[in-house]
N, C-alpha and C positions, 0 to 999 in steps of 0.2 A: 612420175610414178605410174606404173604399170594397173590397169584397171583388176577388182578383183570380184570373187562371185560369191554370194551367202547363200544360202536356203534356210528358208524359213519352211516350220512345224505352221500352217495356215489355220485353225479352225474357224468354224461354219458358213464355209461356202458349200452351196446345195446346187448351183448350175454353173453354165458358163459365163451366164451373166455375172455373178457375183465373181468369179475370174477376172472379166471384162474389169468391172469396175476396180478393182485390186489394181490392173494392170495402168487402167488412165490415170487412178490417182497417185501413182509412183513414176509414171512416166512423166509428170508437171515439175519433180523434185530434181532441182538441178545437181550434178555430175551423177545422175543414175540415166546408164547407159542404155539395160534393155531390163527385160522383166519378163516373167515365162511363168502363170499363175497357172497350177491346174487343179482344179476342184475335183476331180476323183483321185487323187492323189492326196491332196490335202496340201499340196506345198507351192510356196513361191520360190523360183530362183532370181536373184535381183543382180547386175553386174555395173557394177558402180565405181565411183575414182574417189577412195578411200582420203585424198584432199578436201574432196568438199562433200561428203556423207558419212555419217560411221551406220554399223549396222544396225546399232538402235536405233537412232532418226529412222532408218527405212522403218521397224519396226511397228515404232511411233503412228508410221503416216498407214500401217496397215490397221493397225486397232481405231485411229479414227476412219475409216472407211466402216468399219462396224464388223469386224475379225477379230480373231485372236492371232498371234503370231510370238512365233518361237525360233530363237535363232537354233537350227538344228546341227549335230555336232557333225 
């Protein structure tokens, strides 16, 4: 199955660093392929293999990094 791409509504990241950290704790979660967090923006885009993540679990692992996250339409 072909990998696919969600964005996520991110709120309160305030630098790059809170980016930063969004992106290494998603990048540990296995079949999540890349992650492109931007904090002036307010979104994450995540590209994942829908076999072994759904978009919640990504979700999930953003609110515990200490975010909000919204899968965006």
């Amino acid at each position: 199955m072909a990998d696919k791409t969600a964005r996520f509504t991110t709120t309160g990241m305030h630098c790059n660093s809170c980016a930063m950290l969004i992106q290494m704790s998603l990048e540990d979660v296995e079949g999540v392929a890349e992650v492109k967090a931007d904090y002036a923006a307010g979104t994450t885009e995540v590209t994942y293999d829908p076999a072994m993540v759904t978009p919640d679990q990504i979700a999930e692992v953003i609110v515990k990094a200490g975010y909000g996250a919204e899968l965006a339409c």
